[in-house]
N, C-alpha and C positions, 0 to 999 in steps of 0.2 A: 195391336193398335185398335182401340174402339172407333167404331165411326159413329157419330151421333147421327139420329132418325134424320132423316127428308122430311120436310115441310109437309104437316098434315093434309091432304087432301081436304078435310073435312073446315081447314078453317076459315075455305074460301068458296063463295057460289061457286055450281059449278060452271062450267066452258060456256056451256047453253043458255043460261041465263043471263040476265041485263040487267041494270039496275035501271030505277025508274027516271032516274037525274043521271043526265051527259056526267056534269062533273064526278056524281059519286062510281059511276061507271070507269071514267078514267083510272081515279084513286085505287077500286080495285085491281084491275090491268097491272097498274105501278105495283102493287103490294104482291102480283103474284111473281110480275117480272124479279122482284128484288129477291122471293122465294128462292126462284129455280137457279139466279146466282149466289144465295147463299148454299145453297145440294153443290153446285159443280165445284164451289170453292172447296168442300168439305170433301170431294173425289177429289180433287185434287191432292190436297194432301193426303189423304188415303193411298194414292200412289206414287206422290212423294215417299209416307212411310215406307211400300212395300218395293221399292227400287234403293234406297239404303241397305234392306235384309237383304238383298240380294248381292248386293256388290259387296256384305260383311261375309256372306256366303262364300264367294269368290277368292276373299282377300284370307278366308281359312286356313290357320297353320302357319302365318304370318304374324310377326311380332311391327310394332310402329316403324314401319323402314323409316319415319322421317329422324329415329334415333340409330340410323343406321346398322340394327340389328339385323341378324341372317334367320331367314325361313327354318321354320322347323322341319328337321327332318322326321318322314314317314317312319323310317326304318332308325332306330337308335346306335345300330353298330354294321360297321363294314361284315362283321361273321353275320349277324340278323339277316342283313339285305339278300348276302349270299346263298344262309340256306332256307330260308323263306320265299325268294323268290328268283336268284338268277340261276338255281341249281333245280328249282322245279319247274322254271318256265324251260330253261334254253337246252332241255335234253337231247344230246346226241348217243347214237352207238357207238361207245368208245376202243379205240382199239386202229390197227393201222394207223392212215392218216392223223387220223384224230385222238386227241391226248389229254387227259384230263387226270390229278390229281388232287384226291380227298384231303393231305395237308399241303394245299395251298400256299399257305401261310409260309412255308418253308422256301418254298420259292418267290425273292425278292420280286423279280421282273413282274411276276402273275400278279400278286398282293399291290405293286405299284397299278399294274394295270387295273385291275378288281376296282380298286378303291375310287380311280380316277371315272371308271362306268359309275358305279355307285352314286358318286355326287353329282355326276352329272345326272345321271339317271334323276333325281331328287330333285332338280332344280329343273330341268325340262318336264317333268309332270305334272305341275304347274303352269304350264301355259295351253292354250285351246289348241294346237296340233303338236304338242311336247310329244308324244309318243311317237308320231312318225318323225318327227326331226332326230327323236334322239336313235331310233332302229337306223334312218337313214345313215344319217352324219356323223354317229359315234361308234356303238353296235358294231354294224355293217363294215367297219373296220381294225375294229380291235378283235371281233370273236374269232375270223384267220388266223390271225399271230399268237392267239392266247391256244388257241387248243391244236393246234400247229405240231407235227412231229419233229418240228426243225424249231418249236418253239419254247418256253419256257418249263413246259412238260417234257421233252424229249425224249427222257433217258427214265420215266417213269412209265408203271404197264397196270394195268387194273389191279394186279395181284402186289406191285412191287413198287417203292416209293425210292428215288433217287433225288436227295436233296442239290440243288443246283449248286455248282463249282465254279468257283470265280475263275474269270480270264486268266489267265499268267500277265503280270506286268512287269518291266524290268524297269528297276530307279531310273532317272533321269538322269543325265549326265551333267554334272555343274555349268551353269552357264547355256545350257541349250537353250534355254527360253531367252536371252539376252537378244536386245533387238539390233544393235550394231554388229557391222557385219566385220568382222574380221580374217586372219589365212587362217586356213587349217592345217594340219600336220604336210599338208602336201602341196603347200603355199599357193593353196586358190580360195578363193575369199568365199563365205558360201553366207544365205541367210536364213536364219530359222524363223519359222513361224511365229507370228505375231499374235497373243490371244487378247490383245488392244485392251492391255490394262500395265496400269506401270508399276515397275517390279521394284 
């Protein structure tokens, strides 16, 4: 933004001098006073302009939320984020307690976890204490459960990769989910669990 000159100094007696006539004394007084309001008007805007760059500064990385578009992420891909920065910031000595797995990926729980840091990670680094909220409140309790020897790592070792193994589930039995309570084989009426949606 240009700011145009202040008002020449030169195109007014200066401070010290008079004029010879009250009236034309006045007049000059008037012409200077209207000067030094056209200078402040012209700061003014001046930082008018430079408080807009600053808040387009702020709003960086951001598409028109009034079109309800989503921030752009820093990091282009959940692998990006991972090995560009939660694998070179949050190093531990792996081994005993602590559990960590180079394909990730293969294990569902970690990759759901991963991913949910990640985007939150992206959207709390944007705001002026987003770092300590998201170490606090996000962080600080997934990175336990994630590198956890009881956790989604378990059964893997620095040397050796053990892909995670689903639960055992056995079918359901017909009618269990049925919200009316009826006898059982052993004529007592019993009630199953309600998952408060109709079947």
């Amino acid at each position: 933004m240009t700011i145009p000159p202040a008002s020449t100094p030169d195109a007014f007696p200066p401070p010290g001098a008079t004029s010879s006539h009250p009236r034309q004394a006045i007049e000059e007084l008037a012409a200077r006073l209207q000067a030094l309001a056209d200078d402040v008007e012209v700061l003014k805007q001046a930082m008018a302009g430079l408080a807009s760059s600053a808040a387009d500064g702020v709003r960086s990385g951001f598409h028109d939320s009034a079109r309800g578009s989503e921030p752009t992420p820093l990091y282009p891909s959940l692998d990006a984020w991972i090995e560009a920065f939660f694998a070179a910031v949050y190093t531990r000595p792996i081994g005993g307690d602590l559990r960590w797995c180079p394909r990730w990926y293969e294990h569902p729980e970690a990759a759901i976890r991963l991913e949910l840091l990640w985007r939150s990670w992206e959207v709390y680094r944007l705001r002026p204490l987003g770092a300590v909220e998201w170490h606090r409140d996000i962080l600080d309790h997934q990175l336990p459960t994630l590198l956890s020897d009881r956790g989604p790592f378990a059964a893997c070792t620095p040397d050796r990769h053990e892909p995670s193994t689903p639960l055992p589930v056995a079918p359901t039995p017909p009618g269990w989910w049925d919200t009316d309570d009826g006898p059982t084989e052993h004529g007592a009426a019993t009630t199953r669990p309600s998952t408060g949606t109709a079947t």
